[in-house]
DRENDO-1510 file (C-alpha; in Angstrom, 1 decimal, always signed):
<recs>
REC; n; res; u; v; w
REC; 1; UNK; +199.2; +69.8; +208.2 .
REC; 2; UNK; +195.8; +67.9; +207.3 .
REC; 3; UNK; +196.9; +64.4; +207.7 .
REC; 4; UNK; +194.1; +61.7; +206.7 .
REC; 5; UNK; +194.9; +58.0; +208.1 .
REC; 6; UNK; +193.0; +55.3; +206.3 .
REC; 7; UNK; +193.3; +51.9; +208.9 .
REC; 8; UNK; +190.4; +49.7; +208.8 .
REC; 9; UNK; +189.7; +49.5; +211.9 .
REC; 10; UNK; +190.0; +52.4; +215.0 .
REC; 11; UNK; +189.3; +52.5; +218.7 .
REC; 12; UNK; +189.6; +49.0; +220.3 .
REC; 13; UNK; +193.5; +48.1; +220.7 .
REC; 14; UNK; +193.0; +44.5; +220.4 .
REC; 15; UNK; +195.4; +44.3; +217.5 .
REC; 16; UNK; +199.1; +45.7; +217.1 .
REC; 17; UNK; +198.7; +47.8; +214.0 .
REC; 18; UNK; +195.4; +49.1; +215.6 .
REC; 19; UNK; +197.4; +50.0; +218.4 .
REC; 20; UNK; +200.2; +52.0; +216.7 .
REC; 21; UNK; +197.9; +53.7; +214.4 .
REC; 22; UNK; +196.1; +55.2; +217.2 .
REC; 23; UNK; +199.2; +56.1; +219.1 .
REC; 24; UNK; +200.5; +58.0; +216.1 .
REC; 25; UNK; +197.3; +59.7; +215.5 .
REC; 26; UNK; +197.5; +61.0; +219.5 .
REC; 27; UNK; +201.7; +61.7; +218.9 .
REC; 28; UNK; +200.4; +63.9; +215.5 .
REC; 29; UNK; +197.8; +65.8; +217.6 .
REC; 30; UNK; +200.5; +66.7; +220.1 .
REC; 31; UNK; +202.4; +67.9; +217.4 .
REC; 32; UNK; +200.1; +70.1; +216.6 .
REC; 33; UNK; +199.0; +68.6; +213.1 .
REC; 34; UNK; +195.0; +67.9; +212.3 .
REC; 35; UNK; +194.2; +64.1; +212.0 .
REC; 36; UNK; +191.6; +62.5; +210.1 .
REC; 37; UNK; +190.7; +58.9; +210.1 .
REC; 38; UNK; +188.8; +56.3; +207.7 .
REC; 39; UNK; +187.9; +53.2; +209.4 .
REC; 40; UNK; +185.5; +51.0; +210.8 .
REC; 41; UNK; +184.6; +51.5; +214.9 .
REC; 42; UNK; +183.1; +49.0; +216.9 .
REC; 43; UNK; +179.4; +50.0; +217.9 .
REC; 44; UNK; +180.0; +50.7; +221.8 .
REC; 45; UNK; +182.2; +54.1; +220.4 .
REC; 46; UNK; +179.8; +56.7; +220.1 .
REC; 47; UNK; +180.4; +59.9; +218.0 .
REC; 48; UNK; +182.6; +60.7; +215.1 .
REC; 49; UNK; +185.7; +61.5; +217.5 .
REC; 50; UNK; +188.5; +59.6; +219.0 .
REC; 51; UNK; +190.7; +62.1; +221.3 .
REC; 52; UNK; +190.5; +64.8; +219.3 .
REC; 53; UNK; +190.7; +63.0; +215.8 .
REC; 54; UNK; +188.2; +63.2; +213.6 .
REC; 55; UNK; +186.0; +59.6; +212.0 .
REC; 56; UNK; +184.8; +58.7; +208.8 .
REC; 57; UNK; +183.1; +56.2; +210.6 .
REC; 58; UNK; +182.9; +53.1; +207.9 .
REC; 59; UNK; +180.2; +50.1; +207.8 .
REC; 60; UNK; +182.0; +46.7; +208.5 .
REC; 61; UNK; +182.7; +44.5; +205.6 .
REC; 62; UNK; +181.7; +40.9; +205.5 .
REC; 63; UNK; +184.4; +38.3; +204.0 .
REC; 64; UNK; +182.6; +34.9; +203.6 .
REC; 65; UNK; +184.2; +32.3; +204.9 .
REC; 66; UNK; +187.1; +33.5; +206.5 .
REC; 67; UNK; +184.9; +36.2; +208.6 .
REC; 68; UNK; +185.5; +34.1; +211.7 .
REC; 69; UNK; +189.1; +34.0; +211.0 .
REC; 70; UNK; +189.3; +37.5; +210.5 .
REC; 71; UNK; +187.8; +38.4; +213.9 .
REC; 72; UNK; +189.5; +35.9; +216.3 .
REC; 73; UNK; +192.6; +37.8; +215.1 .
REC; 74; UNK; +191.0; +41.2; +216.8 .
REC; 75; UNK; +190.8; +42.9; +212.9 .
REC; 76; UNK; +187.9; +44.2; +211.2 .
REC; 77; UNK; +187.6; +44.9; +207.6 .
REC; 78; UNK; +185.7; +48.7; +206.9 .
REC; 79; UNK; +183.4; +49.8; +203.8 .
REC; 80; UNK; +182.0; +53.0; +202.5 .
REC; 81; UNK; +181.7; +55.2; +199.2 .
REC; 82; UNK; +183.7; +57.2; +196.9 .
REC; 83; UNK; +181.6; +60.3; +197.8 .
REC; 84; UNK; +181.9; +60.1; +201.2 .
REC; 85; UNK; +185.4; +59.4; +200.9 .
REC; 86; UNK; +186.3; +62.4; +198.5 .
REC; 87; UNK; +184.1; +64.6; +200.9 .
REC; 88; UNK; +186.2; +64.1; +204.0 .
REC; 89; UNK; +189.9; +63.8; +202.7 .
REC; 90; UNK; +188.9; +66.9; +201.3 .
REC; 91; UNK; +191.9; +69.9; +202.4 .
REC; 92; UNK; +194.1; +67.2; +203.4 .
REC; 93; UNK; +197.5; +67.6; +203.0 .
REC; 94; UNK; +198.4; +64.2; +202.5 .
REC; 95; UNK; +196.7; +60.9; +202.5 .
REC; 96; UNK; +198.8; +57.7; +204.8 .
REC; 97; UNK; +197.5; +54.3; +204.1 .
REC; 98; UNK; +198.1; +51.8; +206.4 .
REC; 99; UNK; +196.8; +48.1; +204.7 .
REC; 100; UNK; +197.1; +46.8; +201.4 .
REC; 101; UNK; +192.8; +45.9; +201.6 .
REC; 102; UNK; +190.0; +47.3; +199.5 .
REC; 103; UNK; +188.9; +50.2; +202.2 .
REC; 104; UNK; +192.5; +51.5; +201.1 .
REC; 105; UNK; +192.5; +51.1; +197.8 .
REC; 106; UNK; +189.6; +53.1; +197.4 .
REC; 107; UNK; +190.8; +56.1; +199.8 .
REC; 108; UNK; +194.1; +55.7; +197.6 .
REC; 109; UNK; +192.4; +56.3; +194.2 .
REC; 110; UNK; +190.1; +58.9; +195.3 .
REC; 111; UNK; +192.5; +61.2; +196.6 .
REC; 112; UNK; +195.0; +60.3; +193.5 .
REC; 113; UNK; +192.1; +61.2; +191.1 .
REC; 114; UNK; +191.3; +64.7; +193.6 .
REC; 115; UNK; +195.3; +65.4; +193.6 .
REC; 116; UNK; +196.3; +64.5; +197.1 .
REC; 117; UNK; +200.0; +63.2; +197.9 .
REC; 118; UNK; +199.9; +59.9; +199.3 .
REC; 119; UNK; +202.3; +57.9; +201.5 .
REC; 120; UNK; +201.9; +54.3; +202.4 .
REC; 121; UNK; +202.4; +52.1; +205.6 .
REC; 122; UNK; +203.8; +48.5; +205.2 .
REC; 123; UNK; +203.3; +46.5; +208.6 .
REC; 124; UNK; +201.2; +43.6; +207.5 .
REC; 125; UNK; +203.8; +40.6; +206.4 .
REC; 126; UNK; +202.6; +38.4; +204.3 .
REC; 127; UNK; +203.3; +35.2; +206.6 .
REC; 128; UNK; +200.9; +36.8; +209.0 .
REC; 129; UNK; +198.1; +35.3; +206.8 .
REC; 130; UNK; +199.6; +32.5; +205.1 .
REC; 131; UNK; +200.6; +31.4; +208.7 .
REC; 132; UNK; +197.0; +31.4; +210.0 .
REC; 133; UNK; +195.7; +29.0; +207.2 .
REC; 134; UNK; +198.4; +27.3; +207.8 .
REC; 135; UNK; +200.8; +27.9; +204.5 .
REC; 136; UNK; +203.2; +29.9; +205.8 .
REC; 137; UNK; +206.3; +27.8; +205.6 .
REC; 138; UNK; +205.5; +27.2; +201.6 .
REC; 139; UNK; +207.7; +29.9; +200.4 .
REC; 140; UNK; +205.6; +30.2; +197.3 .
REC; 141; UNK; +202.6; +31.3; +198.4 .
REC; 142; UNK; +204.3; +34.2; +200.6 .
REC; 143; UNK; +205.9; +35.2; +197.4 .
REC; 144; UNK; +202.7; +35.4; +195.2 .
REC; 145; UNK; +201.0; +37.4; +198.5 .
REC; 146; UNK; +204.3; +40.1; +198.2 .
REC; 147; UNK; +203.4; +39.9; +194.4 .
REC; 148; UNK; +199.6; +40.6; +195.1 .
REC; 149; UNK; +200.6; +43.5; +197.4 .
REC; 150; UNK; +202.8; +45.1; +195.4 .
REC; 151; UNK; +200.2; +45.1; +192.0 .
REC; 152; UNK; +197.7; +45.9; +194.2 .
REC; 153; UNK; +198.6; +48.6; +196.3 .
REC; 154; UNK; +202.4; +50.0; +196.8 .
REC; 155; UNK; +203.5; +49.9; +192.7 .
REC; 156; UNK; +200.8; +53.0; +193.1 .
REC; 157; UNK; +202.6; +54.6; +195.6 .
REC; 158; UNK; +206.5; +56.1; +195.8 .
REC; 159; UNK; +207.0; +57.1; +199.2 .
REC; 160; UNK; +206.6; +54.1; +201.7 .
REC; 161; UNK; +207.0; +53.8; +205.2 .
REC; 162; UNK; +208.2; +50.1; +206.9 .
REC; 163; UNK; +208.9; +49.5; +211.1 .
REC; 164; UNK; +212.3; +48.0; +210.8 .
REC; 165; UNK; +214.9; +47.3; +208.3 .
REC; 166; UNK; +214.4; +43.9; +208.0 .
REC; 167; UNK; +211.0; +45.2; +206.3 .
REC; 168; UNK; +212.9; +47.0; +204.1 .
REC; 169; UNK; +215.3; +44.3; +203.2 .
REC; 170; UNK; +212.3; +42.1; +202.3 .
REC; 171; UNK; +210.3; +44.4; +199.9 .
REC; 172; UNK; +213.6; +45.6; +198.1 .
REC; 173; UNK; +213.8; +41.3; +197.6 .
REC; 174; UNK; +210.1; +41.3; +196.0 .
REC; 175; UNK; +211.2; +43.4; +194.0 .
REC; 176; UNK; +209.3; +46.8; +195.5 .
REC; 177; UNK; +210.2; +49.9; +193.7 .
REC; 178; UNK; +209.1; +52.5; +196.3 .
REC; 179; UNK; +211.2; +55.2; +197.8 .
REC; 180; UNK; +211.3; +53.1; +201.3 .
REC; 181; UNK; +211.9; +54.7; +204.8 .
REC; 182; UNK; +212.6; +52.2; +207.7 .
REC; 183; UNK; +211.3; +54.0; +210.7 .
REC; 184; UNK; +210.4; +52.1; +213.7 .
REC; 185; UNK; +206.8; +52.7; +215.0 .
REC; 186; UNK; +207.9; +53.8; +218.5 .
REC; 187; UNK; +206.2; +53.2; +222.2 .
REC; 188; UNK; +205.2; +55.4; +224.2 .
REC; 189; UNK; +206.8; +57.1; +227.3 .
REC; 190; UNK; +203.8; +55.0; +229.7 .
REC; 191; UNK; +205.8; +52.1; +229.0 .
REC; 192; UNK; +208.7; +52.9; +232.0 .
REC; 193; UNK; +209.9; +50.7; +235.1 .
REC; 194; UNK; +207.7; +51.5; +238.1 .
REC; 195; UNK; +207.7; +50.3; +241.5 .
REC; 196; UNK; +205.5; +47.8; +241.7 .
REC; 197; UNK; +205.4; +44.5; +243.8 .
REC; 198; UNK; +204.9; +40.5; +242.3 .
REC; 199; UNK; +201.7; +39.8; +243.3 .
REC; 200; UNK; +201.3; +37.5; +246.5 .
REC; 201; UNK; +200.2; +34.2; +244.5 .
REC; 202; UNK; +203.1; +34.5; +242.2 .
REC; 203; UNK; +205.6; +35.0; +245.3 .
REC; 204; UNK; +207.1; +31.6; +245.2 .
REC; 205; UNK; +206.9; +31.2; +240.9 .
REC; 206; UNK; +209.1; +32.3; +238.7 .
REC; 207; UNK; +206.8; +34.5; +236.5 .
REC; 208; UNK; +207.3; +34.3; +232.1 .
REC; 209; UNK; +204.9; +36.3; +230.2 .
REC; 210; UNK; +204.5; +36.9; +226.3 .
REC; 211; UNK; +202.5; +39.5; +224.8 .
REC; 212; UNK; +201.0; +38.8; +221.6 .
REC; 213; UNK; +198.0; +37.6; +219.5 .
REC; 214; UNK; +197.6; +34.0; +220.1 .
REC; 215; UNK; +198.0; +33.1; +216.5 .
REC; 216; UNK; +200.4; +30.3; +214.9 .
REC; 217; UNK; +203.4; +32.6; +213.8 .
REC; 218; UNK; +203.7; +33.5; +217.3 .
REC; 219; UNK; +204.7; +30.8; +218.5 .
REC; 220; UNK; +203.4; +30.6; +222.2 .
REC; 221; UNK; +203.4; +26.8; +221.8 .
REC; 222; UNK; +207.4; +26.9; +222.1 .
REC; 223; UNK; +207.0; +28.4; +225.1 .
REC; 224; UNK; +204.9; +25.7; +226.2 .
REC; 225; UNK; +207.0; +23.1; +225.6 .
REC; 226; UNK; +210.6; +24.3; +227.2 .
REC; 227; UNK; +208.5; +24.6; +230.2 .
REC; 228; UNK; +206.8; +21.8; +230.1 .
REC; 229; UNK; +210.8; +20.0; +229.4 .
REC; 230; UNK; +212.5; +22.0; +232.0 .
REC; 231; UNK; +213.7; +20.9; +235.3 .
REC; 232; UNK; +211.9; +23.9; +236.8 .
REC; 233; UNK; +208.7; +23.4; +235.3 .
REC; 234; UNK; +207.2; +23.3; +238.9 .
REC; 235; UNK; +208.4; +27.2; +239.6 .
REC; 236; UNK; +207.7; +28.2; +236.3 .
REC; 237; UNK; +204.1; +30.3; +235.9 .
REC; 238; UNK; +203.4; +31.5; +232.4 .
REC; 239; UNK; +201.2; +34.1; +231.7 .
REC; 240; UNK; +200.2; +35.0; +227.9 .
REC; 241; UNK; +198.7; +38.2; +227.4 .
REC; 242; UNK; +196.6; +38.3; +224.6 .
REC; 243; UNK; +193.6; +37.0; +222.2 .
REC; 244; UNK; +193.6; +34.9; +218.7 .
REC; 245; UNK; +192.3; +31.2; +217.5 .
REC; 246; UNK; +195.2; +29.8; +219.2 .
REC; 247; UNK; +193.7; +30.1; +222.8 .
REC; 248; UNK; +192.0; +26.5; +223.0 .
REC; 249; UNK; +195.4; +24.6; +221.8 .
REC; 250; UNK; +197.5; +26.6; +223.9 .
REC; 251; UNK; +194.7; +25.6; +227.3 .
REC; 252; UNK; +195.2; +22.1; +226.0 .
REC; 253; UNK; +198.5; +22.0; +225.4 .
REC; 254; UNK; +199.0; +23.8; +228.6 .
REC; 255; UNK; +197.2; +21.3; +231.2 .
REC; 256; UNK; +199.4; +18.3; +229.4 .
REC; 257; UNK; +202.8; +19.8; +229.8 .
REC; 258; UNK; +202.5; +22.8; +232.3 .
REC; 259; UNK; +202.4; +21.8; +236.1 .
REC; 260; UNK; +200.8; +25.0; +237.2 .
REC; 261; UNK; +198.2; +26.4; +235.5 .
REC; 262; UNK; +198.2; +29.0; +232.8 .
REC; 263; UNK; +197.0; +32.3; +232.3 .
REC; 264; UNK; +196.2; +33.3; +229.2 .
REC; 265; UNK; +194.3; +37.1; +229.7 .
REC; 266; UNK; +194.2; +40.5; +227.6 .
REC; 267; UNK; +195.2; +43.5; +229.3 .
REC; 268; UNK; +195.3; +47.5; +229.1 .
REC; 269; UNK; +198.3; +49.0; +228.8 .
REC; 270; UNK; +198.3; +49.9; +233.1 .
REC; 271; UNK; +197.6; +46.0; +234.0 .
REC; 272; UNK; +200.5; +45.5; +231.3 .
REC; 273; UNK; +202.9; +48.2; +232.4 .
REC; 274; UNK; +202.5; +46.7; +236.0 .
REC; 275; UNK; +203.1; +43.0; +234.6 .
REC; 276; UNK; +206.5; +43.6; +232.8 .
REC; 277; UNK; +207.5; +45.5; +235.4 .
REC; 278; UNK; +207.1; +42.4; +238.1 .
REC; 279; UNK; +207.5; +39.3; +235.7 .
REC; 280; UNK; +211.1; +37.7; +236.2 .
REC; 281; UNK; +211.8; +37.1; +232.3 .
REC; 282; UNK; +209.9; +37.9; +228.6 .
REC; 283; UNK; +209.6; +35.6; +225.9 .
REC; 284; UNK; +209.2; +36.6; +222.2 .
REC; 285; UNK; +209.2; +33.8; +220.5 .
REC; 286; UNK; +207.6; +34.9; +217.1 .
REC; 287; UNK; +208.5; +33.9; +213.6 .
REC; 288; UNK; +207.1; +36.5; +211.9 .
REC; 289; UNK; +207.2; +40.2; +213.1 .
REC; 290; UNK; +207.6; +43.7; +211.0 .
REC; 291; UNK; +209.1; +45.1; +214.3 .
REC; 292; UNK; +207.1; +43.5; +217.9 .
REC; 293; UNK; +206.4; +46.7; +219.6 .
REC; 294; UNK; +205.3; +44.4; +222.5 .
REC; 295; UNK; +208.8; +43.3; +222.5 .
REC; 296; UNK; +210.3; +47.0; +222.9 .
REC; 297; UNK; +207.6; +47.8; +225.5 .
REC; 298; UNK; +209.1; +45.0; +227.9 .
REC; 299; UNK; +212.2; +45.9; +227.9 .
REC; 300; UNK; +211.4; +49.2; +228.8 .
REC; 301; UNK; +210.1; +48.2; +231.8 .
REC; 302; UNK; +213.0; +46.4; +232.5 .
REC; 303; UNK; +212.5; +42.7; +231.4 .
REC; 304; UNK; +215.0; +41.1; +230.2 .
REC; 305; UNK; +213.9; +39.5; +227.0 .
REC; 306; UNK; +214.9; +36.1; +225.0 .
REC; 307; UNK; +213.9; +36.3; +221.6 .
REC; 308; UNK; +213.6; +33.9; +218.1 .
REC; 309; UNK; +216.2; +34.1; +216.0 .
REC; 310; UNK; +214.3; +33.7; +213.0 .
REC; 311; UNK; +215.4; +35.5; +209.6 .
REC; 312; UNK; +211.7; +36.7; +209.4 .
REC; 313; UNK; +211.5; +38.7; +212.7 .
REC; 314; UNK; +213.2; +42.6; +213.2 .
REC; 315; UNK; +212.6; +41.1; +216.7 .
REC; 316; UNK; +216.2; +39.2; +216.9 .
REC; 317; UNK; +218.0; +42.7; +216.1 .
REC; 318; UNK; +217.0; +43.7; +219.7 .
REC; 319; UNK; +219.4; +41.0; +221.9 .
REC; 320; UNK; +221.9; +42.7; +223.5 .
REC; 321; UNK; +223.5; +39.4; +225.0 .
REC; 322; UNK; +224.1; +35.9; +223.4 .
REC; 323; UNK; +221.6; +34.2; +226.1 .
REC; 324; UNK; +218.9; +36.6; +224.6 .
REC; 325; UNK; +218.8; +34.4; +221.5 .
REC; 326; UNK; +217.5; +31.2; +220.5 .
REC; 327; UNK; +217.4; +29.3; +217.6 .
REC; 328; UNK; +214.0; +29.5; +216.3 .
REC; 329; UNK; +211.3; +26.7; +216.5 .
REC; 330; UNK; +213.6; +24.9; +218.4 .
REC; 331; UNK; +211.9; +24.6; +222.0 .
REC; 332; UNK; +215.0; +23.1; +223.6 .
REC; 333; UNK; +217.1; +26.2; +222.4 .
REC; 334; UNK; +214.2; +28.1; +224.3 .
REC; 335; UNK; +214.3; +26.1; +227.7 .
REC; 336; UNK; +218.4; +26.1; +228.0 .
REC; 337; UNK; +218.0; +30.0; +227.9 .
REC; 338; UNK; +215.1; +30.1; +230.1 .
REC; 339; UNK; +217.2; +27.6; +232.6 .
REC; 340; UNK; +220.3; +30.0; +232.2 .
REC; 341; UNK; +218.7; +33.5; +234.0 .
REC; 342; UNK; +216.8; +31.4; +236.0 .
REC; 343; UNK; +220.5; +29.7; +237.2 .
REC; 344; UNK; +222.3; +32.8; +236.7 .
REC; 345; UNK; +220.0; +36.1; +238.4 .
REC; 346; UNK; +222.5; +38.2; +238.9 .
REC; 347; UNK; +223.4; +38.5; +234.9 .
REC; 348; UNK; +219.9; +38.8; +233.9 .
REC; 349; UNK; +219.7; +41.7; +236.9 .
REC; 350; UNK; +222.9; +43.3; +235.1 .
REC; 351; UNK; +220.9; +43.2; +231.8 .
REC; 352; UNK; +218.5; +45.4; +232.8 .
REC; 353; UNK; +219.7; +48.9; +232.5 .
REC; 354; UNK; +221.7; +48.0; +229.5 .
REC; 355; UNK; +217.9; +47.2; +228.0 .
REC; 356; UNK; +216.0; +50.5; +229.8 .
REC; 357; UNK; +218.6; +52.4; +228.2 .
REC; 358; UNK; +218.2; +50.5; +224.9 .
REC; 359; UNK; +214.7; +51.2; +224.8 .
REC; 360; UNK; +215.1; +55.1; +224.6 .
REC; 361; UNK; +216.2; +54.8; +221.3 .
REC; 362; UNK; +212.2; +54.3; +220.2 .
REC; 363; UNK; +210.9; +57.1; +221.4 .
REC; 364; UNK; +207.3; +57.5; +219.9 .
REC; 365; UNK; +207.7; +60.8; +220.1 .
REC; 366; UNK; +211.2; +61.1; +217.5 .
REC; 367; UNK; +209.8; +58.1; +215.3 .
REC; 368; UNK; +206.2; +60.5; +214.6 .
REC; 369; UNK; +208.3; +63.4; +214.1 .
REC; 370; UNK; +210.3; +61.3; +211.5 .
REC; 371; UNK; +207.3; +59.9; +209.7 .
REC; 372; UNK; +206.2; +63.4; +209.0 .
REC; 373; UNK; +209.5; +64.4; +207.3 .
REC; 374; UNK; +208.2; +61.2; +204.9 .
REC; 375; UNK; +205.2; +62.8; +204.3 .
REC; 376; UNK; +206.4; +66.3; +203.8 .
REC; 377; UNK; +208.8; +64.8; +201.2 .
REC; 378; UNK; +206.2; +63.3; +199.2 .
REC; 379; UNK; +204.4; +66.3; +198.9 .
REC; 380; UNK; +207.3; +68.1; +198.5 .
REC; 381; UNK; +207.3; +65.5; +195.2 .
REC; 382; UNK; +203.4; +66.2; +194.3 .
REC; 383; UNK; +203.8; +69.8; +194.5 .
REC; 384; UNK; +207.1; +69.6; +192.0 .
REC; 385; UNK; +204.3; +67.0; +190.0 .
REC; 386; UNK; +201.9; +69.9; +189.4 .
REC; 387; UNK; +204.6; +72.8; +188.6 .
REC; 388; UNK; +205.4; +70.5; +185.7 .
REC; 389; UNK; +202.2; +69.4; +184.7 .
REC; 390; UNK; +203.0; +65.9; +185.0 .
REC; 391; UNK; +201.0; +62.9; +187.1 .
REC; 392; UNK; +202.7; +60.0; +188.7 .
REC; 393; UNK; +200.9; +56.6; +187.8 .
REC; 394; UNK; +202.4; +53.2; +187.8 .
REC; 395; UNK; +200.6; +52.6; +183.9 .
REC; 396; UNK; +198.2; +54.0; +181.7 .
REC; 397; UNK; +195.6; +51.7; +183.0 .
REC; 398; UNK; +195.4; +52.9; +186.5 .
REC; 399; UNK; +194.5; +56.4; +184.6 .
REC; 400; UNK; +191.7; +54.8; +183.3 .
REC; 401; UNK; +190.6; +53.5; +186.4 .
REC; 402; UNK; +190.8; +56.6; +188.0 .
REC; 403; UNK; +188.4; +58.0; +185.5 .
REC; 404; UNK; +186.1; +56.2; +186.6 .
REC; 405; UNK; +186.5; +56.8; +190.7 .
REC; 406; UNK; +186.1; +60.3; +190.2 .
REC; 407; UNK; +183.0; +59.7; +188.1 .
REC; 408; UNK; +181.7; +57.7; +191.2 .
REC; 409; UNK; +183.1; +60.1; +193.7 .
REC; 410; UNK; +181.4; +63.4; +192.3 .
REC; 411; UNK; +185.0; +64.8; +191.5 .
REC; 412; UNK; +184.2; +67.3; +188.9 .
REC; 413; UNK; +187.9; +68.6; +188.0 .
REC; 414; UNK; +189.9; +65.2; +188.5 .
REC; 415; UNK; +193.6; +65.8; +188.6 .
REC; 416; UNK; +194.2; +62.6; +186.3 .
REC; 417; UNK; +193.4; +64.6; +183.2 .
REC; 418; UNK; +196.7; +66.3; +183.4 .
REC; 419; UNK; +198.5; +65.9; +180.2 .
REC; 420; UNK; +202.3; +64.8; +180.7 .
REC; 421; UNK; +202.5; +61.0; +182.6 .
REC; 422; UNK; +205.5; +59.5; +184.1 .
REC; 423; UNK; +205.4; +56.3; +185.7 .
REC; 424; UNK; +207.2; +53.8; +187.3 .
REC; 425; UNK; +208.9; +51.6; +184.5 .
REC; 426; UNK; +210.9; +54.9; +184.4 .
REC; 427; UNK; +214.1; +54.9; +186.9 .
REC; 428; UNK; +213.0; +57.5; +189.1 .
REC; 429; UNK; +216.0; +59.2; +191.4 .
REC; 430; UNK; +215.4; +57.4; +194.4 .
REC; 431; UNK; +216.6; +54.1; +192.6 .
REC; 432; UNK; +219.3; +55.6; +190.5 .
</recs>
């Protein structure tokens, strides 16, 4: 197949959505499919191709105000036309949008009005912004940015693809109408326990490490805190690997509590790989993930993880043991785990296996293979669409709109002019 992914931004990992996108672009290319891409790269990426996939290399898009913001979270919003658009998804076989942002919403009408199936991605929560202005624990503004999303972007689109059920779970309660398919985004094989030997100034500490944008919903700060509490603070080293607007209050927070310093540093996936393979224990103590591949990736390497409990994080599915739990937000929760395999070595040891097996189960490779099963069923749907003449739209507006893309996008013969309309008011099968 022709597979077109429209991301935003492509070829610097510095965010986790970045990340998977690109590994599921490389997993499609082993699989023998062509892969397309519409997104903004950063200038020091020369040419048009990324490994074998192909660029519509976009301009970047300026958001007053929150532009800083937007950056010290490693994203990058892209930009570019209709007519380029149209000319580059054209011969796709399908069209899989990743973000619920203007760059999409574009791609997504264009290749609606030139009669392309599209599928959708839904990895961006909505706490992850309301938590970096610092809203997210007002309920109603995280239900008016589900709202937004779903008028915006995935009321447009029937086949939908979520990490983790606990996605899922949460659109279905906003009310999404989509024919959803909890798949999780998978890691690769890279991530594996190695032999590998604790480096020689960390001989004596008992190394913790998180991996993670530094951002509020993340909650590094707990982990902070139960060391800075604990008895053991004095052999505890804590190492954060990652970038975000956090890093200054977590240094300063850091040099009150901590008694040896911190080390807060983003690293490529070999540094990494070697890390979780040496470090004694992993913390995620998130309050908001969509799944936490960082999270799978340690345990793969064999670090035993304690992870938040919070009702907002697929994260808390993956404890395989009571003492990998603790209550969320609640930093003295965190330290009486932390205290515990510190205490108790030869449990966490017995733990590790159980988790290296564990971590098999996401397989990159099985997760890609079922994400194009989603995509071959919705254009199983389109093509049954165009034997009956019929157009999916979610109202008789969005056909106007439409008009009016293809008019910009050069489309002479826009698929949108088909006469019989169905649209989502109706019960479709999928939510009979």
């Amino acid at each position: 197949m022709v597979i077109t992914m429209v991301i935003d931004l492509y070829g610097d990992k510095n965010n986790g959505t970045t990340v998977t996108g690109m590994r599921t672009c490389e997993r499609l290319l082993a699989l023998g499919h062509e892969v397309r891409v519409i997104a903004y790269m950063p200038d020091h990426i020369q040419g048009n191709e990324v490994n074998g996939v192909k660029v519509l290399r976009c301009k970047k898009a300026i958001v007053p105000i929150f532009e800083g913001l937007i950056e010290s979270e490693g994203f990058t919003f892209g930009k570019t036309t209709e007519k380029e658009i149209a000319d580059f998804i054209k011969g796709s076989d399908v069209v899989h949008i990743m973000f619920p942002f203007p760059l999409e919403a574009k791609c997504r009408k264009v290749a609606k009005a030139m009669g392309i199936p599209i599928t959708g991605a839904y990895h961006l929560q909505p706490e992850n912004i309301t938590y970096a202005i610092h809203l997210g624990k007002i309920p109603p503004v995280n239900s008016l940015l589900y709202h937004w999303f779903k008028r915006w972007m995935y009321r447009h689109i029937r086949t939908i693809h979520t990490p983790s059920e606990t996605m899922k779970q949460e659109m279905l309660a906003h009310h999404y109408k989509g024919d959803i398919h909890a798949i999780s985004n998978g890691v690769s094989q890279f991530m594996h326990p190695i032999e590998v030997s604790k480096p020689e100034k960390y001989k004596d500490k008992y190394v913790i490490v998180m991996v993670g944008r530094l951002a509020y919903e993340k909650r590094q700060d707990l982990i902070i805190k139960a060391i800075g509490h604990s008895k053991y603070n004095d052999k505890i080293q804590l190492i954060l690997c990652g970038q975000g607007p956090e890093k200054a209050h977590y240094e300063k927070l850091s040099k009150k509590l901590l008694k040896n310093p911190i080390q807060i540093k983003f690293v490529k996936q070999p540094e990494l790989r070697e890390i979780l393979n040496w470090c004694d224990l992993y913390v995620h103590a998130s309050d908001i993930e969509s799944e936490a591949i960082a999270c799978i990736e340690a345990f793969a390497c064999g670090a035993v993880p304690v992870i938040s409990d919070s009702p907002y994080t697929a994260t808390r599915h993956f404890s395989l043991d009571e003492h990998c739990l603790f209550r969320h937000g609640k930093y003295k929760s965190l330290r009486q785990e932390i205290e515990f395999f510190i205490e108790h070595p030869e449990y966490k040891e017995s733990l590790k296996p159980k988790y290296v097996e564990y971590s098999k189960t996401f397989d990159v490779k099985d997760k890609v293979e079922d994400l194009v099963e989603v995509m071959k069923l919705e254009i199983a749907r389109d093509q049954e669409d165009k034997k009956l003449n019929r157009t999916y739209y979610s109202s008789m507006r969005e056909r106007r709109r439409l008009r009016k893309v293809a008019r910009k996008a050069g489309i002479t013969h826009p698929y949108i002019y088909k006469k019989d309309v169905y649209h989502s008011k109706e019960k479709q099968s999928w939510e009979k």
